[in-house]
N, C-alpha and C positions, 0 to 999 in steps of 0.2 A: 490528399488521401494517404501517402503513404506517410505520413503523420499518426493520424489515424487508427492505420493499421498496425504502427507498432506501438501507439498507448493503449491497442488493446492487449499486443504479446505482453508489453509491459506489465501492466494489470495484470492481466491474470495469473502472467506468473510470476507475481507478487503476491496474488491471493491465493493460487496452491501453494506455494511457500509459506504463507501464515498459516494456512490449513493443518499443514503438516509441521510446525513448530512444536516444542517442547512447553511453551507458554500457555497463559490461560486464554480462552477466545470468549468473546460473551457470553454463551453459554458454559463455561466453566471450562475444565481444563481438556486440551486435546492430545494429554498423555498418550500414549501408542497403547493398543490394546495387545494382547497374545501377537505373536508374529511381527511387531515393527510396524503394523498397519496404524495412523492414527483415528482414532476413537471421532466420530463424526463430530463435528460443530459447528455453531452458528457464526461465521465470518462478519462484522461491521464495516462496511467501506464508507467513507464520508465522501461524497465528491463535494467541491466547491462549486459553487455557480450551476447555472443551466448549458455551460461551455462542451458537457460531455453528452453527444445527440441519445435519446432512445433504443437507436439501432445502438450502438456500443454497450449502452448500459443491458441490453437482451444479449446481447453476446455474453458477453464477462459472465452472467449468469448462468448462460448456456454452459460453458466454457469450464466453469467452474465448477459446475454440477457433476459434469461429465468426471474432470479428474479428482475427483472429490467426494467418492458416493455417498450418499447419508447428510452431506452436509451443508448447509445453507447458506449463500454470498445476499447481507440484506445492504442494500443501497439507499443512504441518508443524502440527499443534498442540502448542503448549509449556504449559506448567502454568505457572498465574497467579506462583506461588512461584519457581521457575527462571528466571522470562522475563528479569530484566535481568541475572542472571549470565549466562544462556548470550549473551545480545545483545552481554554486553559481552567475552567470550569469543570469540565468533565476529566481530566487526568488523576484525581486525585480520587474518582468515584471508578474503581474498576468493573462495575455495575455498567457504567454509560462512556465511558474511553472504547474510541472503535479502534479495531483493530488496523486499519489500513486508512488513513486520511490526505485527500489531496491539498496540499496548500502551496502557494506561491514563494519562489523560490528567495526573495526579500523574508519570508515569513518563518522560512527554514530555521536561520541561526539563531529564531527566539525558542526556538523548543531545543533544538541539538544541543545548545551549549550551556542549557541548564539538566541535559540527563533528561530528559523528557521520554527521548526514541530511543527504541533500543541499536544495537550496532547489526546492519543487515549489511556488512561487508561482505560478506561469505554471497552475497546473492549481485554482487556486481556485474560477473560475467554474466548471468543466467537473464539481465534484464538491459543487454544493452552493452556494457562493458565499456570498450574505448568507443564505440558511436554515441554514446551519451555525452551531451553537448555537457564540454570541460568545467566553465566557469559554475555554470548548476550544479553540478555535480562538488565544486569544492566551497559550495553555498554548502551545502547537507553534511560537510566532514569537518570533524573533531578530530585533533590529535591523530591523525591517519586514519581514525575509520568513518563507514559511510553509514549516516542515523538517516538520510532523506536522498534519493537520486531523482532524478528529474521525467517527468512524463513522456517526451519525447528526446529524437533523437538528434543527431548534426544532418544538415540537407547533404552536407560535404560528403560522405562516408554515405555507404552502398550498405 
């Protein structure tokens, strides 16, 4: 469980952090409106597999909704087997690239090391930091920055 509970922290505050990026979200761009606030969007999270229960996936939404007003976290899951065709199929169409996608951490260095992710360094601390199990964590990094961090955490570390 306390697994769990912190790929839900993780998530979600990897999807308020998308929310609030300068980037485009599927619904187009989540530029800040007047005041620094950003402009509501519709967030895509792809999970892989059926690995992520119900109860998480109604949280993250919950969750998200909350810090997030206006805007929408929609949850795809892709089959373990499909995931890096359709990933590598949908990057090029910014129309159908989600914005937030789970993939295995073997799976990692075919997107990072061709520029695929963008560099979510800057949100290391915020999703884990040094409890994010190591060798994951330098599966997802290029040249010192971090393009993918790992879902959960080290059992070692509190």
């Amino acid at each position: 469980m306390k697994i769990l509970r912190f790929a839900a922290v993780g998530l979600a505050a990897t999807l308020a952090l998308a929310a609030c990026s300068s980037g485009s979200g599927s619904s187009g761009t989540t530029t800040a409106a007047g005041g620094g606030t950003p402009a509501p969007a519709t967030i895509k999270l792809w999970l892989a597999g059926a690995d992520t229960p119900d109860e998480l996936r109604t949280y993250l939404k919950t969750e998200f909704a909350k810090q997030n007003p206006g805007s929408t976290l929609v949850i795809e899951q892709q089959d373990w087997g499909d995931l890096v065709t359709k990933l590598t199929t949908a990057l090029p169409d910014a129309a159908n690239t989600p914005d937030v996608a789970e993939l295995g951490n073997t799976q990692s260095s075919t997107f990072t090391n061709v520029g695929a992710f963008m560099d979510i360094s800057s949100m290391y601390n915020d999703l884990g930091g040094s409890k994010l199990l190591p060798g994951f964590v330098e599966a997802g990094k290029v040249d010192g920055k971090n393009y993918t961090l790992p879902y959960c955490r080290s059992s070692t570390t509190t």
